[in-house]
N, C-alpha and C positions, 0 to 999 in steps of 0.2 A: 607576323606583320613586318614589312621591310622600315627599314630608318627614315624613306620619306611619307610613309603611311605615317608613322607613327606623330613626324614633325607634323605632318598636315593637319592631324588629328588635333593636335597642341595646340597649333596658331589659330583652328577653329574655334577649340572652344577659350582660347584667350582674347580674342580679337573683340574691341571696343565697337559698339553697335554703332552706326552712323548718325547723326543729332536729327536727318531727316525725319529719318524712320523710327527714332527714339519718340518725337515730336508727334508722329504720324499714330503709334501707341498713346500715346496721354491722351490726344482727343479723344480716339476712341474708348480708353476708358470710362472717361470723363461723361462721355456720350451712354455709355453703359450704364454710369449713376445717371442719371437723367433718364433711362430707358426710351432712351431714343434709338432702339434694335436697330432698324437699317441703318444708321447713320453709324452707328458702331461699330457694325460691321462691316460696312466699306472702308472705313480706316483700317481699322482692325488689318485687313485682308492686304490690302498695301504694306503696313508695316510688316508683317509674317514674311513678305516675299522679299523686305530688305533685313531681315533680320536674321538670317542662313548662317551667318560667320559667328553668331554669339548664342549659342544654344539656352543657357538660361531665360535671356531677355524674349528668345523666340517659342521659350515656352507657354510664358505668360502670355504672348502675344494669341498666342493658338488656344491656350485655354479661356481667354474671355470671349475670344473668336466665336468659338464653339457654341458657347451660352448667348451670345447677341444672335446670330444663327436661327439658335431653337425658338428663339423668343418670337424673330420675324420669320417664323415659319419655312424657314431656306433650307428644306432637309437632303436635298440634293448636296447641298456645297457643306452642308454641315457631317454627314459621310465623310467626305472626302476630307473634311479638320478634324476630325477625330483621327483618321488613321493617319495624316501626317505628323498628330501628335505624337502616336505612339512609338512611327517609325523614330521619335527624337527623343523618345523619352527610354526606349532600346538603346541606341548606341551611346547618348549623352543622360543619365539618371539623371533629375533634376528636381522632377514634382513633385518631393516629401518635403523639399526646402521653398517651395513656393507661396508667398504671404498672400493669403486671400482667406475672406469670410469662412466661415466653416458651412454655411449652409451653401454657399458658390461650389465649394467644395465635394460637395454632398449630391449638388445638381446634375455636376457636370460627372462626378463616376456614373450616376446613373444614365446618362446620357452615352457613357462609355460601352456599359453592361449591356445595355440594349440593343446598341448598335455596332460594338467592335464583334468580330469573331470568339468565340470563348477561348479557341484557342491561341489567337493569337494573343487575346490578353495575358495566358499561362504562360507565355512565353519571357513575359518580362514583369523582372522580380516585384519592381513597385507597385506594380497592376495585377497580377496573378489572384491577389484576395479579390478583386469583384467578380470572379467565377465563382459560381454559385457549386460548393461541392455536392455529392451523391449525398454526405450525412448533413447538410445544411438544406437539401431538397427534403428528404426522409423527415426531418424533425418535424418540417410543418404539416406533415399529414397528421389526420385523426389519431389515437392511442393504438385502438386496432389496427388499422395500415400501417402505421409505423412498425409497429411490434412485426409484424407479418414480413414486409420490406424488409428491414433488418433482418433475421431470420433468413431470407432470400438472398441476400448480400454475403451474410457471413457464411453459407450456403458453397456460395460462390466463389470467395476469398476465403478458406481456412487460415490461414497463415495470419491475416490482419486482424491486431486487435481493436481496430476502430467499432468493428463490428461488435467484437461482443461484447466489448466495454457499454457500448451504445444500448445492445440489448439488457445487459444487468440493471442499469441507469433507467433503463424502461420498464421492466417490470419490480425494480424497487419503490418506484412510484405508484405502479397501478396496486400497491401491496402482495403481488405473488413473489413471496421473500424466499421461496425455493426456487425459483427458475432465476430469481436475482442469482442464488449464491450460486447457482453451476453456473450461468454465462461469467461471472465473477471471477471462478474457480478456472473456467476452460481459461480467463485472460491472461490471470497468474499464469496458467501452463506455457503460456505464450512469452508472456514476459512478466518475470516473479520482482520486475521493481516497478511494475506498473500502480503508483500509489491508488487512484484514484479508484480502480480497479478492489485494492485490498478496505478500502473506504468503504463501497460499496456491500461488501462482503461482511466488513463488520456490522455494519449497520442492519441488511439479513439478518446474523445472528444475534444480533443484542433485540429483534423487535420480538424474535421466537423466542425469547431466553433463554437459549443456549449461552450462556455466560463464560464459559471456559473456548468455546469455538469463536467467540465477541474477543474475549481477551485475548487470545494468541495473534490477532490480526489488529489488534488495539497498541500493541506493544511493540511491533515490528514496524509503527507509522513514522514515519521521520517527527521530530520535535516542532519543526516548524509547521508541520500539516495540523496537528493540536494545540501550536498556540495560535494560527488561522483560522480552527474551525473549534471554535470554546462547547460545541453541543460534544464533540468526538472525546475531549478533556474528560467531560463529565460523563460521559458512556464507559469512559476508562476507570472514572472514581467510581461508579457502582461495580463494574464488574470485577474489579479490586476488592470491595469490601464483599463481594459474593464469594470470592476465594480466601477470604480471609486475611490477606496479604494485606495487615493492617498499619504496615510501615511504609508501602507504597499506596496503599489507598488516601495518608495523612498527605504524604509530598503530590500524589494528584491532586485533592481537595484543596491546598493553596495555589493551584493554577487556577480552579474553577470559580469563573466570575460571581460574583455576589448573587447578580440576579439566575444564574442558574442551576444554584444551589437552593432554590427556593421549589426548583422544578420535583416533583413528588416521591420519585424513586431515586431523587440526590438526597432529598430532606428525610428519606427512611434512612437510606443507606448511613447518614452523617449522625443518625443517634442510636446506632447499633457501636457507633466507634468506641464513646467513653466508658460503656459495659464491656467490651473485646477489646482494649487497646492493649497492645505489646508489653512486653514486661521490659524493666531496665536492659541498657546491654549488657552483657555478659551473663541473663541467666535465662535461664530456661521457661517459656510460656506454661505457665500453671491453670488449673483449675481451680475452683474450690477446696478439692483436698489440696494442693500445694505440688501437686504434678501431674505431669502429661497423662492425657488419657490412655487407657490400657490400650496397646494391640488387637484388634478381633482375630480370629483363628481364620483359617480361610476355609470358605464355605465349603467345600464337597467334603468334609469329614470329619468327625471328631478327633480329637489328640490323642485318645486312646489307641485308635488305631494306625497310626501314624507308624512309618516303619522305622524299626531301631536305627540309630547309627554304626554305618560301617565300622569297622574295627581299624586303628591305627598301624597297620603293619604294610612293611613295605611301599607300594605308590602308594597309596592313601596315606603315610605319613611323610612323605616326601611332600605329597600336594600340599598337605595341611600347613608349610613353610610359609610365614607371614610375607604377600607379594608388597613391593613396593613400591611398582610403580605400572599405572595401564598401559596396556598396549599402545602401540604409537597408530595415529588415527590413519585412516588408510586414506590413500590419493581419491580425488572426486567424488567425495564422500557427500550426503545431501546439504542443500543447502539451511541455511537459520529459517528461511520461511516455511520450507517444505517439513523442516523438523518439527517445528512450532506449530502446526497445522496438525500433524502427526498423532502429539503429546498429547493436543486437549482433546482429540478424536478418542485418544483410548482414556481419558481421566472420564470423560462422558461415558464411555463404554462401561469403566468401570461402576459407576454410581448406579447407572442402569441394571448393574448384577450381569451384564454380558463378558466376563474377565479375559472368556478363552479367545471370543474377536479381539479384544484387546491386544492379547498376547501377540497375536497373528498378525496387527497391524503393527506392531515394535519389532517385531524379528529383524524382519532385515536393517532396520537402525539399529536394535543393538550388535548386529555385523560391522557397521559401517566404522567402527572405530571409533567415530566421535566421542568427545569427552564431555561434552552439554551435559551438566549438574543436576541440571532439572529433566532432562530426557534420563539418564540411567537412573535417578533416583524413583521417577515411573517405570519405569522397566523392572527395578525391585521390587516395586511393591504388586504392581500386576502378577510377578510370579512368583511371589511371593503368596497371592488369593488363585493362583492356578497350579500351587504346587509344583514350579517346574522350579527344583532345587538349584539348580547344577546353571541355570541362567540366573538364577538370584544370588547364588553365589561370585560367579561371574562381573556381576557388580562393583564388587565391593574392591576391587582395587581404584577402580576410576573413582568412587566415594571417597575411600582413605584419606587425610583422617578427615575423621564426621566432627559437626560442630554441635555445639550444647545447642541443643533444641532440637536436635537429631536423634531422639533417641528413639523411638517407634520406627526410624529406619533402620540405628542399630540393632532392634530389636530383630526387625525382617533380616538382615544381613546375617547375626546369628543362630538365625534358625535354620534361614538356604544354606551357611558353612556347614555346620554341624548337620544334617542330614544327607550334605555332600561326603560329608565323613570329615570334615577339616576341624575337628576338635577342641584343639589350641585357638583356632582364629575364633573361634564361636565364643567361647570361654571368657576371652578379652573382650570382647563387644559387650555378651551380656551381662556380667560385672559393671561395667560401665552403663549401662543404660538400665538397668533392673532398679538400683536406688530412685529415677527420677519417670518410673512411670505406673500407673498406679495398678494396684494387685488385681488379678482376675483368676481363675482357676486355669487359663489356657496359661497363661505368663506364667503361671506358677511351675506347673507342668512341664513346661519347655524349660524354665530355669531350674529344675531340678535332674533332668534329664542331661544338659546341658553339664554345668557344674559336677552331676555325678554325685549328688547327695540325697538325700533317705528323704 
């Protein structure tokens, strides 16, 4: 724009309107409270055409123009004030700051939406919302059409998650809580911080209760989307006390509103607490007998048959050299949501007695280098129940050191050393963890084997 455009531009919209045509407005407004239409609008229509130099006051003038217009039936000349509102509300913004009724307001977009071009109105910013979008058409059809529409759209658009955000939102309503969590699922894929999306998805899994796939997407919710939505709080406090995680199930249950904690599967979950609540810090969660429950053996075989351990000679006692510190995690590594997704998929897997999909869906994360506490310490124990030594052992430097309360990991941990042939590392672990978890004939057996005593 050259320096006399730009002045021109200035002096326009700074220039005091003329008292004529100031005067030539008030009537007609005046005339407009009265609903004296034509009479309004011939003033009206006067002042707009002395009011060019002062783009504010000429907008007012055009927007009651508009509405005295419609009133008296004048749909010819009322066209014609409508797009010369717009051409002014383009170059000079002004309509957001405009003091008028809220239903005047209300009238006259309508009057806009009807009659401007849709496109022209997208053209300019303040106006652009009374174009009615494709997912603002979509919503008002039936359940069935919509779902279908959508599906069509996204069809159409892979790439946008309007779409399939739109579809999960659709069928979490109609209750198909599977077709919720993939259009959910494909969103993430699309964009993994799309909250509303992971919302969605929990909500899916906590109706199936699926609890571990609820919580992974429960947990990765920003703080403020939980303390805005108090039902999502209390989906987190049950699915907490499902996992046991009885020190975060306490600090959720003091977010969750009074009244919905009354809600039936908040009020089970809150009196399983004071029978399972945590032990002090620093010592280690007991049972009845006074320690952790024993290790189970992993399913495909008895301990009897278990193969000996390698002999300490040579590599195999160089390996067995206490590491100290994990691998350093590798460049573009997955990301916290895709991991989190990952974990509960095989802790599920696991429960289910399916270990070996388990294993198959951690591989390539435990590749990945990540150092996630909670991803390698499932990684131990999954093959640790598949037998894959030499990955459980593997483990155990990202672990190092374990904390009291860890001791059925250390247990896992010395048992994948020690039949990797690392001896020494086994040794250490299960000394440590053998006092504080309780006897079974498998624990026995591995700790004697282990130790190397009779």
């Amino acid at each position: 724009m050259t320096l006399s455009l730009v002045l021109a531009a200035t002096a326009l919209s700074a220039a005091p309107p003329d008292d004529f045509y100031v005067t030539r407005l008030r009537a007609g407004e005046e005339a407009y409270t009265n609903q004296l239409w034509a009479q309004a609008a011939d003033e009206l229509r006067v002042a707009s055409f002395g009011l060019l130099e002062n783009p504010p006051t000429l907008t007012r003038a055009l927007f009651y123009l508009a509405l005295s217009q419609s009133r008296a039936k004048r749909t010819a000349e009322l066209t014609e004030t409508l797009n010369r509102f717009v051409d002014v509300e383009r170059r000079f913004p002004g309509y957001a700051k405009l003091d008028a009724p809220a239903e005047a307001k209300k009238e006259f977009e309508g009057l806009l939406a009807e009659r401007v071009l849709p496109r022209t109105l997208s053209l300019v910013p303040s106006l652009a919302r009374l174009v009615e979008t494709d997912a603002q058409k979509i919503a008002k059809l039936p359940a069935a059409s919509r779902v279908a529409a959508l599906e069509q759209k996204a069809k159409e658009e892979p790439a946008s998650t309007v779409w399939t955000l739109e579809l999960s939102k659709s069928y979490l309503e109609t209750g198909d809580e599977k077709a919720a969590i993939r259009w959910a699922s494909k969103t993430l894929e699309l964009d993994e911080e799309e909250t509303e999306a992971r919302v969605v998805r929990a909500r899916a899994h906590f109706a199936r209760s699926d609890w571990d796939l609820a919580l992974a997407d429960l947990k990765l919710l920003p703080e403020k989307t939980l303390a805005e939505t108090p039902a999502l709080q209390a989906d987190l406090f049950v699915c907490l006390a499902r996992a046991k995680d009885w020190t975060g199930a306490r600090e959720s249950l003091a977010k969750v509103p009074a009244d919905l904690q009354e809600r039936p599967d908040v009020a089970a979950a809150k009196k399983r607490l004071p029978a399972e609540a945590p032990a002090p810090a620093g010592e280690p969660s007991q049972t009845a007998a006074g320690v952790p429950p024993s290790p189970g053996p992993p399913p495909a075989a008895p301990p009897e048959r278990a193969a000996p351990p390698r002999p300490q000679t040579g590599e195999t006692a160089a390996a067995s050299t206490p590491t100290t510190s994990a691998p350093p995690p590798a460049a573009g590594g997955p990301s916290p949501a895709a991991m989190a997704g990952v974990v509960a998929e095989a802790r599920k897997l696991v429960s289910e007695g399916r270990a070996d999909e388990a294993r198959k869906r951690l591989l390539p994360l435990a590749r990945s280098g990540s150092t996630d506490r909670e991803l390698r310490r499932t990684i131990l124990e999954v093959a640790y129940f598949t037998k894959d030594w030499s990955l459980a052992a593997a483990q155990v430097p990202y672990l190092e050191p374990f904390a009291d309360g860890e001791e059925p990991q250390m247990f896992y941990a010395a048992v994948g050393l020690f039949e990797a042939g690392k001896v020494e590392e086994a040794r250490t672990l299960i000394r440590r963890a053998r006092p504080k978890i309780n006897p079974s004939p498998f624990v026995d057996y591995y700790t004697k084997r282990i130790l190397g005593t009779p």
